[in-house]
N, C-alpha and C positions, 0 to 999 in steps of 0.2 A: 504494500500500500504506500502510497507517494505522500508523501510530510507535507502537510502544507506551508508556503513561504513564512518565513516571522511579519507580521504587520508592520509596515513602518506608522508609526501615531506622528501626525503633523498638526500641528494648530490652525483650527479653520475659523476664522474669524467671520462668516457666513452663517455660523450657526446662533442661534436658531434662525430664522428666516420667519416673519409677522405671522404665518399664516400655519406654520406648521405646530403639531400636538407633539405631547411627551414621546409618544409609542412609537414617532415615526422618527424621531430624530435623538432618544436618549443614548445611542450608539455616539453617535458625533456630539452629544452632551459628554458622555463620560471620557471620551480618548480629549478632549479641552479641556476635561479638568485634570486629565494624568500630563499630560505639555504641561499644564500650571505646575501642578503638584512636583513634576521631575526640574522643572527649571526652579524653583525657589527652593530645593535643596540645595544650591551650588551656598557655598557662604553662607546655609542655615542649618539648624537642626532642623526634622522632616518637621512638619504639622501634624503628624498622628504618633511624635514621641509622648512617648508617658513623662518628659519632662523638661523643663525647659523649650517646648515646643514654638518654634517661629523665630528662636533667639539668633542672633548673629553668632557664626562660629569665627568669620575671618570677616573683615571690611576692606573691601576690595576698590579702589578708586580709580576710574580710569582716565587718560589724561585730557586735559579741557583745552582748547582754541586760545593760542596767548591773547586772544583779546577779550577773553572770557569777562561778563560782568554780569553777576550775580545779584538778583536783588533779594535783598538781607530786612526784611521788615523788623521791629521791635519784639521781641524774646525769641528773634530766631540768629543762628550761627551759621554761615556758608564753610562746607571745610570740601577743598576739592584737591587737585595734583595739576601741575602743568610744566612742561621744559623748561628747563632753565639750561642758557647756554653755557655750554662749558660744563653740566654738570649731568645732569640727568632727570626724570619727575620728581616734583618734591612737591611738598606739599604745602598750599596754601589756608589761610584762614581769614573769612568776612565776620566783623563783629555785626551786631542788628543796628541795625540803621544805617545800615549801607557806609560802614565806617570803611578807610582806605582797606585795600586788604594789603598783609603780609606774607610772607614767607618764614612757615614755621620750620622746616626741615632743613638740615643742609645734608644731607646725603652727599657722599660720593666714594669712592673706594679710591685705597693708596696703598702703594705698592713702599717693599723694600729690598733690596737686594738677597738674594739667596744667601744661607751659610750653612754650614754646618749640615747639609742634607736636609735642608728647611727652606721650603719656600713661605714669605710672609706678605699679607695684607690684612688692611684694616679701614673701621671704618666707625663712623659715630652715630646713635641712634639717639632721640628726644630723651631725656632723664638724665644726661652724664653716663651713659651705657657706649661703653666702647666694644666692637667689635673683631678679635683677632679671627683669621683662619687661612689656611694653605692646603698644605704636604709634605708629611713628614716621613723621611724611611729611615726606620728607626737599626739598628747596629747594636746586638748583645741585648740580652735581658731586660736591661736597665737601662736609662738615657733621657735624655733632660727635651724637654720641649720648651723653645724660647719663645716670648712673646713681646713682641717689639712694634710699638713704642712700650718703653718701662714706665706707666702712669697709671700702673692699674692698681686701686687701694683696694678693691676685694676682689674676688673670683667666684662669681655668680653659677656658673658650668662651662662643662667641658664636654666634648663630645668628641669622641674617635669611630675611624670607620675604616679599615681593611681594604685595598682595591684588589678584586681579583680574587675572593675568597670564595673557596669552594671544597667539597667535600672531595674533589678527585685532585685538588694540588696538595693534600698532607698538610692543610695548615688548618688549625682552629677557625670555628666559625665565630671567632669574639673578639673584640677589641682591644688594646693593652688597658691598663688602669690606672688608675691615680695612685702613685705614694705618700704627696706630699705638694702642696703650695710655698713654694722659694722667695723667701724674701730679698732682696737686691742692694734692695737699700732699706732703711727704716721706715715700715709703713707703702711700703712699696712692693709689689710682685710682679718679678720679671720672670721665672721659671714654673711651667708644672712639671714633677717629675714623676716619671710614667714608669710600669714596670708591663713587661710581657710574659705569657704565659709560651709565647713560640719555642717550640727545642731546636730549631732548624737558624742556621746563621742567614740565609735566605730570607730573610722576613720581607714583607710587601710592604712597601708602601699603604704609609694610610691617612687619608684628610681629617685636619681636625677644624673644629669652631670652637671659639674661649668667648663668654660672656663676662664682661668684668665692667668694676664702678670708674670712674675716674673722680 
């Protein structure tokens, strides 16, 4: 017996039409509310979660016309993203009443020269949140990961990731660990120092991200 195709469901904006009943069009009713239903999951919890239902999971802003002008009436805030040369989307903000707008973000990524089997970049997030990450290939058990610029006063996380890990190259499916946060200077942390569980002097390369305060 031959399967039938998978239905493609398209959003028809046609439906209902004035004159037509529930029985003859509740088919092109319900595949307009599953379009609804599947497109406002993207950035939400579903609407039929037992909690939290319709909540923002991510806010997603896409980028606005530099001549973008938003009108901001009293107890409302305009927050949107637009190019900025030289740099990349970042993000703006209209107070109510159509007050000038600003540029709250300054996004951009920076680079530093490689060492030590360390590639670095970095980058600044709203709060005083600095952000390290590369590629590290790490040498022996034990071995330090540097984090450059040295301005970080706490260590918010860390995250490692293995490139090329897999159950037929002989290497762990895990990431090395943390031993310890280095201080550099006083009140300052410039080193995480990592341990691995690898027995093989082979070890991969593996990308990490450091969340930390300034």
């Amino acid at each position: 017996m031959a399967i039938p195709p998978e239905k493609t469901i398209v959003f028809n904006p046609a439906t209902p039409q004035p004159k037509d009943i529930i029985e003859d069009s509740q088919e092109s009713f319900l595949d307009n509310f599953q379009v609804l239903y599947d497109s406002f999951k993207k950035n939400h919890i579903p609407l039929d979660a037992t909690s939290n239902a319709g909540n923002h999971t991510n806010l997603q802003l896409l980028q606005q016309p530099k001549d973008t002008d938003f009108q901001t009436d009293q107890g409302e805030i305009s927050v949107y993203t637009k190019n900025v040369e030289g740099q990349t989307d970042q993000i703006f903000l209209r107070y109510q009443g159509n007050q000038d707008e600003f540029q709250y973000t300054n996004y951009q990524i920076y680079s530093i020269s490689p060492k030590n089997r360390q590639t670095f970049f970095f980058t600044f997030l709203p709060g005083k949140i600095i952000v390290y990450f590369g590629v590290i290939t790490p040498k022996g058990s034990t071995f330090d990961l540097e984090i450059k610029p040295r301005i970080a006063k706490n260590i918010i996380g860390v995250n490692l990731c293995p490139f090329n890990v897999s159950s037929n190259t002989g290497f762990p499916l895990y990431p090395p660990f943390i031993n310890s946060c280095v201080e550099t200077s006083p009140g300052i942390f410039g080193i995480v120092s990592l341990q691995t569980t690898f027995l093989s002097e082979n070890i991969p390369p593996c990308s990490y991200i450091v969340f930390a305060n300034v």
